[in-house]
N, C-alpha and C positions, 0 to 999 in steps of 0.2 A: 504493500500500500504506500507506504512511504519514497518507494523508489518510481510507482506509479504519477504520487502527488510531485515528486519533481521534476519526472520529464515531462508531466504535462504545463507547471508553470516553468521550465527551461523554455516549452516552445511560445510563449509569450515573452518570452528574453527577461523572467524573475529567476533569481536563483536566492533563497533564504532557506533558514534552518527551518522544517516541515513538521519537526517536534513540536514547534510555538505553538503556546496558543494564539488563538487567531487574536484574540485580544489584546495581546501583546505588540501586534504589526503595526506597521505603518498604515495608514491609508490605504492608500493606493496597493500595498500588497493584500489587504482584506478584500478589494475589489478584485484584485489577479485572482487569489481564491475561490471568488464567488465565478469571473469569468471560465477557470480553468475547468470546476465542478461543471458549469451550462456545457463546457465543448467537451467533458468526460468521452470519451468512447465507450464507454460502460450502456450507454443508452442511446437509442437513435441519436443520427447524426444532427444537430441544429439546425433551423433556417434561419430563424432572428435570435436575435442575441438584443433585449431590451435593456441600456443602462437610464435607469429615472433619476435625475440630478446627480449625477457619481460626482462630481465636483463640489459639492453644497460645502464640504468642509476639508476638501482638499489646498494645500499651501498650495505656489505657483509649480514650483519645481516638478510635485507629483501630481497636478494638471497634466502639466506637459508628459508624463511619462503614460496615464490614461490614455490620453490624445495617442500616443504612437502605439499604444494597446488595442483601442477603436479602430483605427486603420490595420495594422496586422490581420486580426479578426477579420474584416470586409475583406481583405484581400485571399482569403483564403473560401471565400466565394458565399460565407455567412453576412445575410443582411443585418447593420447594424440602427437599431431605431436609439438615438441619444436625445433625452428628455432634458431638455434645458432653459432655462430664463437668462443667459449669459447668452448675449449677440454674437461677443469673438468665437464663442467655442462653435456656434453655429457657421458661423463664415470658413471658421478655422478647419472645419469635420465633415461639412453635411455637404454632398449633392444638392439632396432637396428639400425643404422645408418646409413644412405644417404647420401652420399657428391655428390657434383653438382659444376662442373668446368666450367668458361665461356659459365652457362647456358645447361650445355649437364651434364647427369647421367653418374654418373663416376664406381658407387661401392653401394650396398646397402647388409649390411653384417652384424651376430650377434658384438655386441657391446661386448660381451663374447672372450678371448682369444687377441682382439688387445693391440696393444700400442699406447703410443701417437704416439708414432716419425712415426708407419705402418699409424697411422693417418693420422699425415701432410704429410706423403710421396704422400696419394692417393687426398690432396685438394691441396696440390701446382705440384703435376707431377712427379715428381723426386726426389732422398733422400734428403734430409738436410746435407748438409756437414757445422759443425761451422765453425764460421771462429773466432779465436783466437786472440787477438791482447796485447801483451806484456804491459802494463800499464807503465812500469817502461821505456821504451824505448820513450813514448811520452815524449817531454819537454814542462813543463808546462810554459804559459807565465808570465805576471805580473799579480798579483789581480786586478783585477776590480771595483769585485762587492762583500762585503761582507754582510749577515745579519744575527742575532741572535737574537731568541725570539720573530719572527715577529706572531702577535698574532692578529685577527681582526673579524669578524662577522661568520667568519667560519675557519681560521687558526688557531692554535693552539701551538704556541715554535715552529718555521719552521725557521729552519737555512741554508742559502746557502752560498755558493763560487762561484764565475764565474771568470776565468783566461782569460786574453786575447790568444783569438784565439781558444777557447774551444767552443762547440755547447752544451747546457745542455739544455736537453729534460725534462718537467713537464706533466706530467699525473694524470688522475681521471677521477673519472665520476663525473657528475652532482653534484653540492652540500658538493663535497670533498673540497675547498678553491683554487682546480686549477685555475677558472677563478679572484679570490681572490687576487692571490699573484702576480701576477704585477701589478694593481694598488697600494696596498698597501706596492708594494717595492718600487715606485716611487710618493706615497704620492697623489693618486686620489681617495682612500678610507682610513677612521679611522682607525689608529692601530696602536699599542706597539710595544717596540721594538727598535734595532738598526740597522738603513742603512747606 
């Protein structure tokens, strides 16, 4: 079994210790797992191979390594359907693309010749008009909240500002130090640095 599970994730181009538990992996290798089990030779041969958001909390690095996973797979004559809300991975993977609006098929069209912006036009309805907002016209309040160099089990020198009355938005996925830096701005986890 074991020498089974590695030359099937070999021919996906993984090679990790097959002992792990799966929850031990990385990302991206829990998805080779999951991929290498769908292409098993134990059971009929595949036709689709469905991934639903495999990126949702993948870092960039094992995006990218996905990405030449997707295509491997396709090329081996397995249709692959990639469920995603991420445009590049769309442009970046797909022939052809299916967008689906509150559930009802909206457009299913070569991925050849569009843009992003014909994109979002046909998943949210209507164009995109930006909307622009002067920076220099905002007044900023008083400082609040300063930090620098805030450093801890996954932050890295992460410096902030927060001004009274200002809304500051934090993003990441999984594993980035998002969920990191408010305890560790407010001293409920270890870490460097000044608050």
């Amino acid at each position: 079994e074991r020498r089974r599970a590695r030359e099937a994730l070999a021919e996906l181009g993984y090679d990790f210790d097959v002992t792990k538990p799966v929850a031990d992996l990385a990302m991206s290798e829990r998805t080779a797992v999951a991929v290498a089990r769908a292409l098993s030779p134990l059971g009929p041969p595949p036709k689709v191979l469905i991934l639903d958001e495999p990126t949702a909390n993948l870092p960039n690095a094992e995006a990218e390594r996905l990405y030449a996973l997707a295509k491997k797979v396709a090329s081996t004559g397995v249709a692959v359907m990639f469920v995603s809300h991420h445009f590049d991975e769309v442009f970046e993977l797909a022939e052809t693309v299916t967008v689906i609006r509150d559930g009802a098929h909206v457009v299913t069209r070569e991925v050849k010749g569009m843009t992003e912006d014909g994109l979002i036009e046909q998943v949210i309805g209507r164009l995109l008009t930006p909307f622009a907002r002067d920076v220099a016209e905002v007044e900023r309040g008083a400082l609040v909240l300063e930090a620098s160099g805030l450093t801890g089990s996954a932050l890295r020198d992460v410096g902030i500002t927060i001004h009274a009355g200002e809304v500051v938005g934090v993003a990441g996925i999984t594993g980035s130090g998002r969920d990191e830096l408010a305890p560790a701005l407010f001293g409920g986890v270890s870490r460097q640095g000044t608050v």
